[in-house]
PyMOL Python script that loads the backbone (N, CA, C, O; Angstrom):
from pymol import cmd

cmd.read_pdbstr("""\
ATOM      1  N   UNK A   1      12.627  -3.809   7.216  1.00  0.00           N
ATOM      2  CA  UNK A   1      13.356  -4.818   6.495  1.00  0.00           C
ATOM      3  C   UNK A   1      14.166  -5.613   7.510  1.00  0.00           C
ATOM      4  O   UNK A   1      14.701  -5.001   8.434  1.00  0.00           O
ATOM      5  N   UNK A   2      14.321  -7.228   7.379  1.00  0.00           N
ATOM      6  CA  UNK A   2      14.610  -7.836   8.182  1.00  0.00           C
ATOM      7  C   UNK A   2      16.228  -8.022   8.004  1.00  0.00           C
ATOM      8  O   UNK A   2      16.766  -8.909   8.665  1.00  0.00           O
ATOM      9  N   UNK A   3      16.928  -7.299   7.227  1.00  0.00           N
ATOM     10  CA  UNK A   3      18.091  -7.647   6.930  1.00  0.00           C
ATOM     11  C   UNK A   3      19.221  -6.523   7.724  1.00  0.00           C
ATOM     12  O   UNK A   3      18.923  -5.343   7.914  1.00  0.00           O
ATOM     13  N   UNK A   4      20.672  -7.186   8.174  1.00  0.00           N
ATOM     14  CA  UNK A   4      21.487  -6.779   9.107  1.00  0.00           C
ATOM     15  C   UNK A   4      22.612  -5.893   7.680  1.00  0.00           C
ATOM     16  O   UNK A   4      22.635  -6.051   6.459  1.00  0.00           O
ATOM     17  N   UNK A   5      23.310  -5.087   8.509  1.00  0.00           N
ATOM     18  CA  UNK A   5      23.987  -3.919   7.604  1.00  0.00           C
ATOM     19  C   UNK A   5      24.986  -4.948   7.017  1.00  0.00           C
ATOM     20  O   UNK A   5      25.382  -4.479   5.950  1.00  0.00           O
ATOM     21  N   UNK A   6      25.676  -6.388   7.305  1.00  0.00           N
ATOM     22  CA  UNK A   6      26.258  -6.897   6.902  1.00  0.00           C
ATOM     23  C   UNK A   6      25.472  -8.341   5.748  1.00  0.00           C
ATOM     24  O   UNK A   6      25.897  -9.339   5.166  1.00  0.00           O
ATOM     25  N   UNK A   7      24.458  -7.805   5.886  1.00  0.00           N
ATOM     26  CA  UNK A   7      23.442  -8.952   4.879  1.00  0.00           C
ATOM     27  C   UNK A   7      23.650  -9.003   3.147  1.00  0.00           C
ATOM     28  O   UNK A   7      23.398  -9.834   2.274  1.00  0.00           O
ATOM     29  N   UNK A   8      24.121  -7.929   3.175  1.00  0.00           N
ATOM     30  CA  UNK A   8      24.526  -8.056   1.496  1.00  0.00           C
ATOM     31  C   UNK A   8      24.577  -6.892   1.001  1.00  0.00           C
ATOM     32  O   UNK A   8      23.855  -6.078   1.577  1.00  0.00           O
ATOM     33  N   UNK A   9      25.425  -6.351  -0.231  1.00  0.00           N
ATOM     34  CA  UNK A   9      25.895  -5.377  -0.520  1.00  0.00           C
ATOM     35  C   UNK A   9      24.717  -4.123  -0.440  1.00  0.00           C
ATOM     36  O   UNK A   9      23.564  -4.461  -0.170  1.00  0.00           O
ATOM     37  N   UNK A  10      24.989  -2.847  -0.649  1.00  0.00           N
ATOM     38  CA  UNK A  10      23.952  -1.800  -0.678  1.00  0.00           C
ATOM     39  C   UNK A  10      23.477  -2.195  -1.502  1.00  0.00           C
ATOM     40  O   UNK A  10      22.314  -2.572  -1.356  1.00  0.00           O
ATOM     41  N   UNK A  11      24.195  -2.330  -2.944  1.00  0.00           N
ATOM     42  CA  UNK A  11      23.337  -2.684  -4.368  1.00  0.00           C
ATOM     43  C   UNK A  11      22.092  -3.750  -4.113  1.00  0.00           C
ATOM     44  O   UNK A  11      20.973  -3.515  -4.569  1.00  0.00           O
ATOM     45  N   UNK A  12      22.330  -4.717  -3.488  1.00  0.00           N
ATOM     46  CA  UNK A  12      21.477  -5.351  -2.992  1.00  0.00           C
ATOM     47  C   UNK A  12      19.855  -5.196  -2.273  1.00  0.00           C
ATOM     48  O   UNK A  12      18.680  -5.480  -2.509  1.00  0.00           O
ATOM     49  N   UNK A  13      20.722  -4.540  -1.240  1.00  0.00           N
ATOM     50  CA  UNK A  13      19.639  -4.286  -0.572  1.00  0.00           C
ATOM     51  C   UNK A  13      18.696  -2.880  -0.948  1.00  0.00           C
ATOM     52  O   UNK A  13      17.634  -2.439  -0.508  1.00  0.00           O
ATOM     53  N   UNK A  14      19.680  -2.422  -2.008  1.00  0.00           N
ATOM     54  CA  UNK A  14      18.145  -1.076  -2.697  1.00  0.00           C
ATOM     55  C   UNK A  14      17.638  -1.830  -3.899  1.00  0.00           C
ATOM     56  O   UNK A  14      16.612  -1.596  -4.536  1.00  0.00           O
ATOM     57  N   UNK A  15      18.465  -2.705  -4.084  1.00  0.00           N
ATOM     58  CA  UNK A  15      17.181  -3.530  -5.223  1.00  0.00           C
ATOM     59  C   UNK A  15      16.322  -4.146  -4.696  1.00  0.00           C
ATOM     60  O   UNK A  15      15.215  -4.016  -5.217  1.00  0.00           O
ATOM     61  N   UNK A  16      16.389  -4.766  -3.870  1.00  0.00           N
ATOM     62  CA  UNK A  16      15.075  -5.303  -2.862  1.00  0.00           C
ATOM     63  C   UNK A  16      14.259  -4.177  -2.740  1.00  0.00           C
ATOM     64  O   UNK A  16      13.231  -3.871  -3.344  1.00  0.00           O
ATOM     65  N   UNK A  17      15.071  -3.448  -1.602  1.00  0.00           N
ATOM     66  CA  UNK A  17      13.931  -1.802  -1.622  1.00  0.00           C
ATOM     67  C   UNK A  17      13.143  -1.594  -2.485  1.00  0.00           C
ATOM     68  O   UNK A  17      11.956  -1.833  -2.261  1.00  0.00           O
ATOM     69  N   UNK A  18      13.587  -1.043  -3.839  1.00  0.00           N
ATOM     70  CA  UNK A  18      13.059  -1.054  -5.010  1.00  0.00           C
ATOM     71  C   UNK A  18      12.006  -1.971  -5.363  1.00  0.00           C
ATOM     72  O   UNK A  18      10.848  -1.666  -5.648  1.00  0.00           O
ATOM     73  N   UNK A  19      12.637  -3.402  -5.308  1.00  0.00           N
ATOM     74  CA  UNK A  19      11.365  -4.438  -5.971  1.00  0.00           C
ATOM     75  C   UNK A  19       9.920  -4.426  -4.416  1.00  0.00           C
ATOM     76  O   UNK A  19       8.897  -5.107  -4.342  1.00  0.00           O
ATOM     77  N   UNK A  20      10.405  -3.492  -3.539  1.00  0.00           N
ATOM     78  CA  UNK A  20       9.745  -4.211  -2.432  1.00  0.00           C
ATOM     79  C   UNK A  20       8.260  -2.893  -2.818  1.00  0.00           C
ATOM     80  O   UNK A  20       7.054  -3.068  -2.987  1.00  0.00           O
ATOM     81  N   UNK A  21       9.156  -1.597  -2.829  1.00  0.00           N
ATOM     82  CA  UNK A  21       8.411  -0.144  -3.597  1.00  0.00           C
ATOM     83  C   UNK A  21       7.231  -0.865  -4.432  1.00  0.00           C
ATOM     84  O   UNK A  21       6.018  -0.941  -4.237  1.00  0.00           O
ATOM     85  N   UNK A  22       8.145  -1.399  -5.517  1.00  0.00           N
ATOM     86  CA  UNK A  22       7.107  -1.385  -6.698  1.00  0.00           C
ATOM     87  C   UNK A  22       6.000  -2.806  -6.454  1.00  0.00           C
ATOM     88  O   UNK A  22       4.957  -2.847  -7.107  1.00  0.00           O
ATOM     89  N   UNK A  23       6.202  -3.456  -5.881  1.00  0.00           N
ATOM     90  CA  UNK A  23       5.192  -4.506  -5.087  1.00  0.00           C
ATOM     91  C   UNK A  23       4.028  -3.456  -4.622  1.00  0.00           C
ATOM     92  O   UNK A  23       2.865  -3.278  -4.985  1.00  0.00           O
ATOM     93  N   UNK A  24       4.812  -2.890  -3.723  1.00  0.00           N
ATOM     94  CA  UNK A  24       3.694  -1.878  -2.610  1.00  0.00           C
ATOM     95  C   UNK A  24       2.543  -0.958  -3.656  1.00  0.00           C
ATOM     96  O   UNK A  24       1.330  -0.810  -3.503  1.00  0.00           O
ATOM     97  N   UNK A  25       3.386  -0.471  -4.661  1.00  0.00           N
ATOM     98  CA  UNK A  25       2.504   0.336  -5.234  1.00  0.00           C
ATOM     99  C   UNK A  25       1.310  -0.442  -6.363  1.00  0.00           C
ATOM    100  O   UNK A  25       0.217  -0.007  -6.726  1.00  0.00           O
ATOM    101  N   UNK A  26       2.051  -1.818  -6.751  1.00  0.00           N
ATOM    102  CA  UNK A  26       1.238  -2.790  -7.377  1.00  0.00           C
ATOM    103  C   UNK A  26      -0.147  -2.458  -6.448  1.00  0.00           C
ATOM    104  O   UNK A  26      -1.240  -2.066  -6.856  1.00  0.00           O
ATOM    105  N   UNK A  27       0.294  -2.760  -5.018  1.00  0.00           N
ATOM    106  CA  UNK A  27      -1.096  -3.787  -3.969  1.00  0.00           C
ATOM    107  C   UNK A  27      -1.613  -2.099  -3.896  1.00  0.00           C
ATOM    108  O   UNK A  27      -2.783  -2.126  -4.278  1.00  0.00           O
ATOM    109  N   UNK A  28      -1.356  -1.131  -3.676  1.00  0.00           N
ATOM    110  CA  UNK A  28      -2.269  -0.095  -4.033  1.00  0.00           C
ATOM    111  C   UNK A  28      -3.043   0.055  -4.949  1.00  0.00           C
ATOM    112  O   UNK A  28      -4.011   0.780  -4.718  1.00  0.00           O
ATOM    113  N   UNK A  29      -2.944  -0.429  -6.021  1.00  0.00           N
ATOM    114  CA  UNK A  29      -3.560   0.164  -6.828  1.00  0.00           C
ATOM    115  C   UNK A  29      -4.490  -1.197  -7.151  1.00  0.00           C
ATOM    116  O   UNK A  29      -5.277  -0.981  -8.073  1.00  0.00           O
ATOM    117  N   UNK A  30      -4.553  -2.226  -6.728  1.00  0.00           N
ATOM    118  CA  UNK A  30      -5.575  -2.936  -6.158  1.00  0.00           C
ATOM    119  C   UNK A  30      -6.467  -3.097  -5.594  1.00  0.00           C
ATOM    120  O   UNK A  30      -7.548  -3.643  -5.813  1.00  0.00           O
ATOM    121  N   UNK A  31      -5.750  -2.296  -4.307  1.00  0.00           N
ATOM    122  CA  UNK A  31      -6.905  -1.760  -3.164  1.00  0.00           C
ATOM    123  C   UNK A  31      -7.611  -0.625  -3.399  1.00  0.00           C
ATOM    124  O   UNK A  31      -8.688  -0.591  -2.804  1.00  0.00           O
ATOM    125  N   UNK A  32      -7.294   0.528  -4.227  1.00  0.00           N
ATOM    126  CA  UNK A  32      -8.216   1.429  -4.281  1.00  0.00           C
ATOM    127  C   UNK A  32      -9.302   0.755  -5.253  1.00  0.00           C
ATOM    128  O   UNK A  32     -10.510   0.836  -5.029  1.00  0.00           O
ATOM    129  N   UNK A  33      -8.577  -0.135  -6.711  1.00  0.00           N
ATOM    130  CA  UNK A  33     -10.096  -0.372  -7.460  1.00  0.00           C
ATOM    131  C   UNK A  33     -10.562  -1.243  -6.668  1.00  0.00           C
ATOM    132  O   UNK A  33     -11.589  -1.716  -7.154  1.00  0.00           O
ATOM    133  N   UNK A  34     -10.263  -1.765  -5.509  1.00  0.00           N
ATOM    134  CA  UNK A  34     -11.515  -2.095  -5.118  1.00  0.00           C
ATOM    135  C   UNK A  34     -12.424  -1.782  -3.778  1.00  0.00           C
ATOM    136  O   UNK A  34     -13.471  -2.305  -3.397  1.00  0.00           O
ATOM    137  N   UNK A  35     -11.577  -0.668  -3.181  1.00  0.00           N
ATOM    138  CA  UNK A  35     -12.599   0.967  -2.744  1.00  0.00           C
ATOM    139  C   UNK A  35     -13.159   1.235  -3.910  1.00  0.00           C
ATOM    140  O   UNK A  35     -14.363   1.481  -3.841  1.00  0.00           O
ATOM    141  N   UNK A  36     -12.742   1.263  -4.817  1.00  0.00           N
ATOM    142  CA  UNK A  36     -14.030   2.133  -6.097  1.00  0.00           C
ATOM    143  C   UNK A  36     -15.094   1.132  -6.379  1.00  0.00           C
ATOM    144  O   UNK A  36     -16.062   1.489  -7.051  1.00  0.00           O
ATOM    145  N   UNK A  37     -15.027   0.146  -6.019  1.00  0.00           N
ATOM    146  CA  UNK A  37     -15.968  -1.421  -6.722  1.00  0.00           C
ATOM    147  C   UNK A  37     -16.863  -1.320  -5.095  1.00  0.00           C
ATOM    148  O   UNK A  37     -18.088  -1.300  -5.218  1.00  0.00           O
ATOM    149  N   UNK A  38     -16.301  -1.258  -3.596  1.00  0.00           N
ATOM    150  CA  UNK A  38     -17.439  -1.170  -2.997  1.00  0.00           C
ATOM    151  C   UNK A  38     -17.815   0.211  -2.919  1.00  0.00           C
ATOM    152  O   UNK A  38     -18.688   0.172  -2.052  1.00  0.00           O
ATOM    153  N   UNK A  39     -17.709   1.406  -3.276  1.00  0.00           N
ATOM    154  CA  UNK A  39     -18.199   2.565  -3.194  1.00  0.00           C
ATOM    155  C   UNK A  39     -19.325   2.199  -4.047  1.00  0.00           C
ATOM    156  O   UNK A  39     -20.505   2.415  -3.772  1.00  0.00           O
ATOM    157  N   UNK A  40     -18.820   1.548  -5.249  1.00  0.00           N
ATOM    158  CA  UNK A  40     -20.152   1.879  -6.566  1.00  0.00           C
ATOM    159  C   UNK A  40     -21.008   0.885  -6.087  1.00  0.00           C
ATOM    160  O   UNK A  40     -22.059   0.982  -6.719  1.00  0.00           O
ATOM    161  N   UNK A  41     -21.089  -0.423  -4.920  1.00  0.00           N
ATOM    162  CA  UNK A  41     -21.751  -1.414  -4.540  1.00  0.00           C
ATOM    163  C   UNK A  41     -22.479  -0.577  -3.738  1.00  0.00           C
ATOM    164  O   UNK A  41     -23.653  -0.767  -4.058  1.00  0.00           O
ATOM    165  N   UNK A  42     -22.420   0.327  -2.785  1.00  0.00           N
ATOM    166  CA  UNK A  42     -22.349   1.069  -1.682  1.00  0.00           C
ATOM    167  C   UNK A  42     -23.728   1.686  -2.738  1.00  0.00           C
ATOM    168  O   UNK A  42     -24.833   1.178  -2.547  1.00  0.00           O
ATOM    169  N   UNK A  43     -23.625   2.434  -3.482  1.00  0.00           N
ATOM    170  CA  UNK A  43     -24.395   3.747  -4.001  1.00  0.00           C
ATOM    171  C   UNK A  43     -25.747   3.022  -4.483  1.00  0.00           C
ATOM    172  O   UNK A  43     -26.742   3.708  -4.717  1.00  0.00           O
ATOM    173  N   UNK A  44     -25.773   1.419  -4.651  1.00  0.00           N
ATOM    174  CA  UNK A  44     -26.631   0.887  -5.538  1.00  0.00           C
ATOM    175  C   UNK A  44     -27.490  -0.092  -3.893  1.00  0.00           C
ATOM    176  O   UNK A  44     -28.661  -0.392  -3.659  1.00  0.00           O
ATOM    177  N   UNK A  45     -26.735  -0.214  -3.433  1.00  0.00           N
ATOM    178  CA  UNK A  45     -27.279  -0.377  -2.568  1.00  0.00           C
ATOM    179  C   UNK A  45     -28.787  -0.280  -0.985  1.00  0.00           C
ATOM    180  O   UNK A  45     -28.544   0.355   0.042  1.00  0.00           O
ATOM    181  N   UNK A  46     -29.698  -0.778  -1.125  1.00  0.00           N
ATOM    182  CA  UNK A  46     -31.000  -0.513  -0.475  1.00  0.00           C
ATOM    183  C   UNK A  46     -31.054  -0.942   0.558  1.00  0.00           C
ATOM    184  O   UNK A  46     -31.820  -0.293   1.269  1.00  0.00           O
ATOM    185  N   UNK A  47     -30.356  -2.204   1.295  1.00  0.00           N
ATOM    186  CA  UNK A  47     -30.919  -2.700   2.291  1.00  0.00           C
ATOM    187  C   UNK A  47     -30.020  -2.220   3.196  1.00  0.00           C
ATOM    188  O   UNK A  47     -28.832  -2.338   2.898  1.00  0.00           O
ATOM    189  N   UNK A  48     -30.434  -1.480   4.687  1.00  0.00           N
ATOM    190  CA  UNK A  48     -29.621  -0.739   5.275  1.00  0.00           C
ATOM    191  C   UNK A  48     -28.961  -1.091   5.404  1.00  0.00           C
ATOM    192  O   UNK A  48     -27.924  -0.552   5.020  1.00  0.00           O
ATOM    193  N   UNK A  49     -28.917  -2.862   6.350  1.00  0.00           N
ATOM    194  CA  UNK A  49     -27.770  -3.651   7.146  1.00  0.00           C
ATOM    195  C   UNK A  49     -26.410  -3.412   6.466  1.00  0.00           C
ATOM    196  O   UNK A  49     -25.385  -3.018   7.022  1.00  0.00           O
ATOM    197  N   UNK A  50     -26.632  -3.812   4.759  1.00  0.00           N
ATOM    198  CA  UNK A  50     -25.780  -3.865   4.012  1.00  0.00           C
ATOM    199  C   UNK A  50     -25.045  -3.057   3.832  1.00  0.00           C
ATOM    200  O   UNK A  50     -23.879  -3.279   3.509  1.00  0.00           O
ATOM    201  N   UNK A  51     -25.552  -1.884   4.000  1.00  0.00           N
ATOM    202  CA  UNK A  51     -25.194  -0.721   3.429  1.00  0.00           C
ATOM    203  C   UNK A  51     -24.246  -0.389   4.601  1.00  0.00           C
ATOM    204  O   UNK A  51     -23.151   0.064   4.271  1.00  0.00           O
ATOM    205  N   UNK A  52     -24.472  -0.530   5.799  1.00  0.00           N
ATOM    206  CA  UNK A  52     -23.879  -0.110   6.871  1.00  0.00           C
ATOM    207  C   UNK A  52     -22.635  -1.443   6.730  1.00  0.00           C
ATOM    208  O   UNK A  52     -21.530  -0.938   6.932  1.00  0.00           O
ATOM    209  N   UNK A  53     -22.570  -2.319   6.565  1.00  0.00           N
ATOM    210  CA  UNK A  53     -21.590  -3.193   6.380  1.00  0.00           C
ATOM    211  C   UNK A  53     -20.448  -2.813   5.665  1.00  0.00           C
ATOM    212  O   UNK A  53     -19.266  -2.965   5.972  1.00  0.00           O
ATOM    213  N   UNK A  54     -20.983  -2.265   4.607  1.00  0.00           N
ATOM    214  CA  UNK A  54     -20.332  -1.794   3.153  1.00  0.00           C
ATOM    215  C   UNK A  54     -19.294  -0.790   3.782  1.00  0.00           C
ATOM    216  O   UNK A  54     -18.075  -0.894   3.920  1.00  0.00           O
ATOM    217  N   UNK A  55     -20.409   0.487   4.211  1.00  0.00           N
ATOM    218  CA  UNK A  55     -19.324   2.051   5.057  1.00  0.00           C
ATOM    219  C   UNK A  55     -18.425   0.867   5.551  1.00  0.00           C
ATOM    220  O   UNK A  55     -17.475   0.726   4.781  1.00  0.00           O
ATOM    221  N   UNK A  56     -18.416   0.046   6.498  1.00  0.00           N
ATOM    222  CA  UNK A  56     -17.410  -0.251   7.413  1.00  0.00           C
ATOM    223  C   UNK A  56     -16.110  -0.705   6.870  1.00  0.00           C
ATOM    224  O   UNK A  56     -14.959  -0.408   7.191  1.00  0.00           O
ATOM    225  N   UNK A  57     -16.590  -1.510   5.950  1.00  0.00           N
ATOM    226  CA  UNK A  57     -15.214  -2.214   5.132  1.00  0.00           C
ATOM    227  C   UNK A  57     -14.529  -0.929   4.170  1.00  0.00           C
ATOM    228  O   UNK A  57     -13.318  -0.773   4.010  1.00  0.00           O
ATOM    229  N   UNK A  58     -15.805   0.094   3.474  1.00  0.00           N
ATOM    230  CA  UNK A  58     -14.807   0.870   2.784  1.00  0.00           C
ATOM    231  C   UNK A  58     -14.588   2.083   4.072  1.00  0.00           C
ATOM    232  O   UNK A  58     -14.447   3.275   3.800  1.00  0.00           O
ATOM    233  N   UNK A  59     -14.588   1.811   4.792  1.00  0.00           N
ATOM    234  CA  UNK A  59     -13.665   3.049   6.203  1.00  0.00           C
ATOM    235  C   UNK A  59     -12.123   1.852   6.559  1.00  0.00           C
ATOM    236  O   UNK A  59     -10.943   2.168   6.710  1.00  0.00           O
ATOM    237  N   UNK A  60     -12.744   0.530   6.593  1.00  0.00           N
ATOM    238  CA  UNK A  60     -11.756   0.116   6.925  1.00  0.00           C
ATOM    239  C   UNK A  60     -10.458   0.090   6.191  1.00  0.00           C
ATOM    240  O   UNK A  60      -9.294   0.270   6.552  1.00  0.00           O
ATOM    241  N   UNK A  61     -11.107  -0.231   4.874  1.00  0.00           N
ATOM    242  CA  UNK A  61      -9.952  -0.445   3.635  1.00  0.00           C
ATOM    243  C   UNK A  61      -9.502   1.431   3.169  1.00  0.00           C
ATOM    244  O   UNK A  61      -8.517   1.562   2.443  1.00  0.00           O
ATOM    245  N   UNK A  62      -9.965   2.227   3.447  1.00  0.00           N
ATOM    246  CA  UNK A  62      -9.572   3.366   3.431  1.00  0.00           C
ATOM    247  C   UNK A  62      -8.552   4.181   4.816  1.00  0.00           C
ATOM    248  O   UNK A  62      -8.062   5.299   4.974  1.00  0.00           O
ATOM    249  N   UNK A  63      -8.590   3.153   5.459  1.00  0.00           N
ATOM    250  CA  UNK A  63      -7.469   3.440   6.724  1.00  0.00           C
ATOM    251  C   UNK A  63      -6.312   2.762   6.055  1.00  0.00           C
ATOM    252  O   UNK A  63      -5.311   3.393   5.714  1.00  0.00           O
ATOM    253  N   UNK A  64      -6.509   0.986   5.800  1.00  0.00           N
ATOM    254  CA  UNK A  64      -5.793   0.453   5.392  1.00  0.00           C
ATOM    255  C   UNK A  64      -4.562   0.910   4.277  1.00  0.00           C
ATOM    256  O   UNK A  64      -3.407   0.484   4.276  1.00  0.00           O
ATOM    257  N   UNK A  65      -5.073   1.754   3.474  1.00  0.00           N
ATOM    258  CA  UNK A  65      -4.813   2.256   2.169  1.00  0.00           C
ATOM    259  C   UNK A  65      -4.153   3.648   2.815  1.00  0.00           C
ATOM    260  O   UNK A  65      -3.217   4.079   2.143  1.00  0.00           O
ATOM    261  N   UNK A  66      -4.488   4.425   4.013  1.00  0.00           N
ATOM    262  CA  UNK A  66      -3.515   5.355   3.946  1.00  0.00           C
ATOM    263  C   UNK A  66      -2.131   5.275   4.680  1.00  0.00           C
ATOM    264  O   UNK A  66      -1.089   5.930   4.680  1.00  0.00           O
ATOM    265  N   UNK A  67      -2.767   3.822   5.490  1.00  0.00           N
ATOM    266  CA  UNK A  67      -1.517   3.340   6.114  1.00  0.00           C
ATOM    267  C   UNK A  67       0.081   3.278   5.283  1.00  0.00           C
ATOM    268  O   UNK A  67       1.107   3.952   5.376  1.00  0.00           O
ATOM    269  N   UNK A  68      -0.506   1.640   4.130  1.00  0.00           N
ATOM    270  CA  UNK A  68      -0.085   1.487   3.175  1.00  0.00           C
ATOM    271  C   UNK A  68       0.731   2.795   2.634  1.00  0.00           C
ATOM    272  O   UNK A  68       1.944   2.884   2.825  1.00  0.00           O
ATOM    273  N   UNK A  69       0.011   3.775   1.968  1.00  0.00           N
ATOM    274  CA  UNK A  69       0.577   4.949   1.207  1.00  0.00           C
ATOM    275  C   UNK A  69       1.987   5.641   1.879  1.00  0.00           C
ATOM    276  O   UNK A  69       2.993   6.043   1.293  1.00  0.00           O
ATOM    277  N   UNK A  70       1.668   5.622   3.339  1.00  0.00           N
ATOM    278  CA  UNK A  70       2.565   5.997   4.528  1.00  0.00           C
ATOM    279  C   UNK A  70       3.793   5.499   4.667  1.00  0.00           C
ATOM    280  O   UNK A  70       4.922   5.982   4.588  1.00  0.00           O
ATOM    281  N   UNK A  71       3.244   4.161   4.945  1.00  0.00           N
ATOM    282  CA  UNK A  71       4.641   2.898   4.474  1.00  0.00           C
ATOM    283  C   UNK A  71       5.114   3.142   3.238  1.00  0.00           C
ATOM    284  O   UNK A  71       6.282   3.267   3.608  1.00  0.00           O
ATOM    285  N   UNK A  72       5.159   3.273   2.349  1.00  0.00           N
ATOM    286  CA  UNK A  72       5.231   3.516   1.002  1.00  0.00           C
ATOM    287  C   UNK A  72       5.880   4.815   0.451  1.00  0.00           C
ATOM    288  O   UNK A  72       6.589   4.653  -0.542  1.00  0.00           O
ATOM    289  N   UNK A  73       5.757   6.034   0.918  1.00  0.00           N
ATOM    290  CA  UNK A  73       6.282   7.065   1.204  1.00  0.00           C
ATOM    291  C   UNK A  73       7.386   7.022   1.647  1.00  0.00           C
ATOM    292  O   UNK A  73       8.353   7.541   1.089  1.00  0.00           O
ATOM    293  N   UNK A  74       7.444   6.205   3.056  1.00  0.00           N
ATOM    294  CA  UNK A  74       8.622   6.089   3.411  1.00  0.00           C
ATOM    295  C   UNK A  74       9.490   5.329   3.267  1.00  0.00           C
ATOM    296  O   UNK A  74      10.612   5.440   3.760  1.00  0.00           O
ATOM    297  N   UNK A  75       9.100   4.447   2.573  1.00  0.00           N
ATOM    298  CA  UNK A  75      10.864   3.205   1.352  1.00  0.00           C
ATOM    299  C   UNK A  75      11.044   4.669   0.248  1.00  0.00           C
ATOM    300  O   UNK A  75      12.138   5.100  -0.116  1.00  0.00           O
ATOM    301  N   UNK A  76      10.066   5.099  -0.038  1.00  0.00           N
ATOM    302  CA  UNK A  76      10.435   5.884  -1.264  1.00  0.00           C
ATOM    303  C   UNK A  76      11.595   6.791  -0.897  1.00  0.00           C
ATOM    304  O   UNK A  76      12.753   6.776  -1.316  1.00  0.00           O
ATOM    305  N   UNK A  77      10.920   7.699   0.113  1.00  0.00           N
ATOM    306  CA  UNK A  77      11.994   8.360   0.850  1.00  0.00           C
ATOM    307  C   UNK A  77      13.716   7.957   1.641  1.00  0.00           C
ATOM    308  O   UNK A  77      14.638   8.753   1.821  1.00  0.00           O
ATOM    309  N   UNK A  78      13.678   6.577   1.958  1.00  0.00           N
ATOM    310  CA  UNK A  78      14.859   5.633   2.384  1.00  0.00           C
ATOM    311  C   UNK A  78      15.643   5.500   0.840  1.00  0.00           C
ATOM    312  O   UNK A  78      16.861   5.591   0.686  1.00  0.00           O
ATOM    313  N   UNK A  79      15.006   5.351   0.148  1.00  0.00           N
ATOM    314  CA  UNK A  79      15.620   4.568  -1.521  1.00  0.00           C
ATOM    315  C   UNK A  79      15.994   6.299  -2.194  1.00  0.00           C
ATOM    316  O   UNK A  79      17.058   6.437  -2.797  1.00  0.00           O
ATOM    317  N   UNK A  80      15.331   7.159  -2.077  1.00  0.00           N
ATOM    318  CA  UNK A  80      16.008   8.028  -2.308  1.00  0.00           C
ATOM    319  C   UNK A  80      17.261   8.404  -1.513  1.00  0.00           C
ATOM    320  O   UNK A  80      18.120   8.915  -2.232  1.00  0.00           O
ATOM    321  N   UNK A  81      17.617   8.281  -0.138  1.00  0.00           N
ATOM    322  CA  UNK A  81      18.027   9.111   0.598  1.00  0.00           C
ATOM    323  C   UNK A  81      19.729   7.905   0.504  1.00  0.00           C
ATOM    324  O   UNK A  81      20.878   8.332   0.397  1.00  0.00           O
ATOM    325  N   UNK A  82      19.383   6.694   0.573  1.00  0.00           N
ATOM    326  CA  UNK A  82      20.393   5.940   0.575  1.00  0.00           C
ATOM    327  C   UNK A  82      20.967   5.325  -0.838  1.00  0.00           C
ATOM    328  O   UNK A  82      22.147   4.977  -0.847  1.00  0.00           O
ATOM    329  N   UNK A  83      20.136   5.167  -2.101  1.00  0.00           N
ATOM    330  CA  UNK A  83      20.085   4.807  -2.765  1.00  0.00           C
ATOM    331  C   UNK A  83      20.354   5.504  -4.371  1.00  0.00           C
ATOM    332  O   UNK A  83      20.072   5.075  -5.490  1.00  0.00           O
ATOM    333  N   UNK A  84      21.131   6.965  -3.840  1.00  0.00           N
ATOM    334  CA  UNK A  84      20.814   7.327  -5.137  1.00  0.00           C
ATOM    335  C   UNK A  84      22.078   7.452  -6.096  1.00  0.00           C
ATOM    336  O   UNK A  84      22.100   8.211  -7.065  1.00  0.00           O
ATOM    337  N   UNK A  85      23.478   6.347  -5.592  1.00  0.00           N
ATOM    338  CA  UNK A  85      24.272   5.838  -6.450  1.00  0.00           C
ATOM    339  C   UNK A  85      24.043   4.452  -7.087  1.00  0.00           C
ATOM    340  O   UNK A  85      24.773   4.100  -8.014  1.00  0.00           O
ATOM    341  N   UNK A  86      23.147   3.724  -6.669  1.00  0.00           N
ATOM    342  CA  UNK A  86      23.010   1.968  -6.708  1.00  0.00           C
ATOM    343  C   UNK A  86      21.492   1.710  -7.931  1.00  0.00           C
ATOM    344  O   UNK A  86      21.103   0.573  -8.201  1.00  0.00           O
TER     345      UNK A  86
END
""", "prot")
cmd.dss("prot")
cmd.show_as("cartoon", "prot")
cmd.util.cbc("prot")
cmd.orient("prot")
């Protein structure tokens, strides 16, 4: 977070936290249905090239996604740890 300890009250800045959390977990749950949309593209799939295209993006977007979860974990963990009068 780009903001200085004098940027605005705590209340503030765990409501951001908060709205920033529930953003994050929005774009998760985006990205997995659509790991599940190329998995099921993936399974129907015949022509190798493609198919090998496909693994790559769902390896990629499956790194992406545990990154994400990671980041995500850890506001959860900050918003608990600082946040649990506000």
């Amino acid at each position: 977070m780009a903001t200085t300890p004098h940027a605005g009250s705590s209340t503030d800045i765990c409501a951001q936290m908060r709205h920033d959390a529930e953003l994050g977990k929005k774009e998760l749950k985006d990205e997995r249905k659509k790991l599940s949309a190329l998995k099921l593209k993936l399974m129907h799939e015949t022509d190798p090239i493609k198919a090998q295209q496909l693994r790559e993006e769902i390896e990629a977007l499956e790194n992406g996604i545990k990154s994400d979860e990671a980041q995500l974990q850890a506001l959860l963990e900050d918003i608990s740890a600082n946040c649990s009068g506000h």
